[in-house]
C-alpha positions in Angstrom: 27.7 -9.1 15.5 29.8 -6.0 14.5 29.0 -2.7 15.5 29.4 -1.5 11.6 27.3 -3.9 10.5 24.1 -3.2 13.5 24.9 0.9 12.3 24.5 0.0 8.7 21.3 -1.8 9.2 20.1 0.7 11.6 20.6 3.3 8.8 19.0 1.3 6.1 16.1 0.8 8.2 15.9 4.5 9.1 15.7 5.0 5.7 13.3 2.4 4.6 11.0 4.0 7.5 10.7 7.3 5.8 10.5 6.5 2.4 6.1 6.0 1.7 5.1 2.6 1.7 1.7 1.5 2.8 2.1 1.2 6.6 3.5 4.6 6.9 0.6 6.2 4.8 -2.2 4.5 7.0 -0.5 5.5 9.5 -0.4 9.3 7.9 -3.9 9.0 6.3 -5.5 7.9 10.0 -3.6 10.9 11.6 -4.6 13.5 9.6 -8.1 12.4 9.8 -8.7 11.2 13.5 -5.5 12.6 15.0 -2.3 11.6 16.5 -3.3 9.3 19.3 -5.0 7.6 16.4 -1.8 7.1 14.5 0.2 6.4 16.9 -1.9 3.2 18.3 -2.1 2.3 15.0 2.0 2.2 14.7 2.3 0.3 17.6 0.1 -2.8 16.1 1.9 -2.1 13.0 5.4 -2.9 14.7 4.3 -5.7 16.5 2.8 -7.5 13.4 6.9 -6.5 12.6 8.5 -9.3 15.1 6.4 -12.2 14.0 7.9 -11.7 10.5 11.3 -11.5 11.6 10.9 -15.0 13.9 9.5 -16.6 10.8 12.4 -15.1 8.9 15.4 -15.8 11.7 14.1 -18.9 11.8 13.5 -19.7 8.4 16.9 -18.9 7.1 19.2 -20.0 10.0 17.7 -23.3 9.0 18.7 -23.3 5.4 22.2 -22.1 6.6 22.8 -25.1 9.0 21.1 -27.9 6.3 22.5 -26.2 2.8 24.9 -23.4 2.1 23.6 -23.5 -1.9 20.4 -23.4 -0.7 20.7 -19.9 1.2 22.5 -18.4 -2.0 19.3 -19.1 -4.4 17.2 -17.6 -1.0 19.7 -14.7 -1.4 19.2 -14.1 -5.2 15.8 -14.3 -4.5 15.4 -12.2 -1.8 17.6 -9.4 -4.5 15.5 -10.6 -7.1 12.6 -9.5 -4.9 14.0 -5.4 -3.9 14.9 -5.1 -7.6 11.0 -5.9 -8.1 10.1 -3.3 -5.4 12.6 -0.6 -6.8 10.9 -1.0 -10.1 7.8 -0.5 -8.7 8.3 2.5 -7.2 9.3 4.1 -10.4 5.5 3.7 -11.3 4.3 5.0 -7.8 2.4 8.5 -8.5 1.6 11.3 -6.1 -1.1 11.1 -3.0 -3.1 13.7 -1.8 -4.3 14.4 1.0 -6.8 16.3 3.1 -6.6 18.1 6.4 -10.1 17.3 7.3 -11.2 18.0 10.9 -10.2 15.8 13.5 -13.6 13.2 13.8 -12.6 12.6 17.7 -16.3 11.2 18.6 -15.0 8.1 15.7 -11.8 7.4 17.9 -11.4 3.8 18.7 -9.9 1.7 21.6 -6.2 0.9 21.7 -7.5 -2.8 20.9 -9.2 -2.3 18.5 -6.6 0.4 16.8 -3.6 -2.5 17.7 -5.6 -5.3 16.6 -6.2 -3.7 12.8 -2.7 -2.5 12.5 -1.2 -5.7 13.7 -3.7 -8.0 10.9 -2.3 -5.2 8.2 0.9 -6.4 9.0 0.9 -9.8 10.1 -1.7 -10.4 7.2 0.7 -9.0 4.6 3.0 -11.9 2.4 5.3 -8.6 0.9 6.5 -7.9 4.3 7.7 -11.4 5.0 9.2 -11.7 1.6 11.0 -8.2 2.1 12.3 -9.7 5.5 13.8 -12.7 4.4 15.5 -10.6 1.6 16.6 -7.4 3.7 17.9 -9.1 7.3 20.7 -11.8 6.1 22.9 -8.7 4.5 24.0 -7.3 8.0 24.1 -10.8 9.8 28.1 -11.5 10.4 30.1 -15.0 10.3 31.0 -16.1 13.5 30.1 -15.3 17.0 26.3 -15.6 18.0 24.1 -17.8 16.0 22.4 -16.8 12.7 19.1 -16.8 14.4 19.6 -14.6 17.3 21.4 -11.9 15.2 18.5 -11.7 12.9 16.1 -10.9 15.8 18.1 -9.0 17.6 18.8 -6.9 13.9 14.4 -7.5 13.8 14.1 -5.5 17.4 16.0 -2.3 16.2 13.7 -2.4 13.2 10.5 -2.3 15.7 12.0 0.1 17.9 12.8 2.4 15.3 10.4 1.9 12.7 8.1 3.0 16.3 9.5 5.8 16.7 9.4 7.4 13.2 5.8 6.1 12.7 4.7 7.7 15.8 6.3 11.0 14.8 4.6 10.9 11.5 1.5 10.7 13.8 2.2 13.4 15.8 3.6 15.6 13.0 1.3 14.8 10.6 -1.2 18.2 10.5 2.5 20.3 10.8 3.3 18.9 7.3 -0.1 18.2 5.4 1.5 21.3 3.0 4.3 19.3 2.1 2.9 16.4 1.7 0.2 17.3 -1.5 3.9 19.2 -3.5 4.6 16.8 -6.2 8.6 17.6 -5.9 7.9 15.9 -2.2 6.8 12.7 -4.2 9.3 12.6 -6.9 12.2 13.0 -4.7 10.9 10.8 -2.2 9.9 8.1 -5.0 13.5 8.1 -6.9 15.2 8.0 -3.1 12.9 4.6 -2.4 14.5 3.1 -5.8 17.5 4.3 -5.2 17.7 2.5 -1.7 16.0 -0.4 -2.6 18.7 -1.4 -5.8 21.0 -0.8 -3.4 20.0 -3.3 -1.0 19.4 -5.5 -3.6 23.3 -4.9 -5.3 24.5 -5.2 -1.6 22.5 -8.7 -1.3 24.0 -10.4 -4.4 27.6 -8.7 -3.6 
């Protein structure tokens, strides 16, 4: 793997973190309204339902590279078929608002049972799978290790960072409940998501 290549995708992914998308939200919603802790368990489901998608993806694709090199390219156009879909989408996305309500601390659940719902969210979600397969194979490199490796090795620095941001949202969250009910927040937020995602999906057919 090239060192660009593992910065690029770390940077995409960073990215990709911030902009809203359903995980992040819960994960926003559940902290402003139960707390951090809260939030943050919830994140750590959330990333783990993460890897099973990536070792259905690494495993999925490498096998279409070895068996059928046209076959990969119609995977590829549909995986940039797919972020073009997404980027659209977010063009229609309007504002949410949200309330500060008081922390309900005497409704805070178990780390199981927090893990266990973010983890279904995930593991439970098709889009996530389908955004996978189309986002990892752009920063995999010829040569060297094999095709399944680098994609969950690339999967890995997704969960650890995609942890780390989620879990800051938690702990931030109350710091920034101002911010988050501006509508300029959403509409430069929303045009940055389709922005990124047409990129990805440019860089995928390129």
């Amino acid at each position: 793997m090239e060192f660009l290549s593992i910065l690029s995708f770390l940077g995409a992914s960073i990215l990709l973190s911030f902009m809203p998308g359903p995980d992040n939200i819960y994960v926003l919603s559940e902290s402003l309204s139960r707390g951090s802790k809260t939030g943050i368990f919830i994140s750590i489901g959330l990333v783990s339902g993460v890897l099973i998608h990536t070792l259905l993806a690494a495993t999925g694709i490498s096998l279409l590279i070895y068996k059928s090199e046209m076959a990969f390219d119609i995977i590829k156009y549909i995986g940039a078929s797919y972020l073009f879909y997404l980027a659209y989408q977010a063009t229609h996305e309007k504002p949410i608002h949200f309330e500060n309500s008081a922390l309900q601390k005497a409704d805070i659940k178990s780390f199981g049972q927090l893990f266990s719902k973010g983890f279904l969210m995930n593991v439970t979600n098709p889009k996530v799978s389908l955004f996978f397969i189309a986002f990892l194979p752009q920063f995999i490199t010829q040569g060297g290790i094999n095709y399944t490796l680098q994609m969950i090795i690339l999967g890995f620095i997704f969960i650890v960072q995609a942890l780390i941001i989620f879990s800051g949202i938690a702990m931030l969250a109350g710091r920034f409940s101002m911010q988050l009910n501006k509508a300029s927040f959403w509409f430069y937020t929303k045009w940055a998501k389709v922005v990124i995602l047409s990129v990805l999906g440019i860089s995928l057919l390129l």
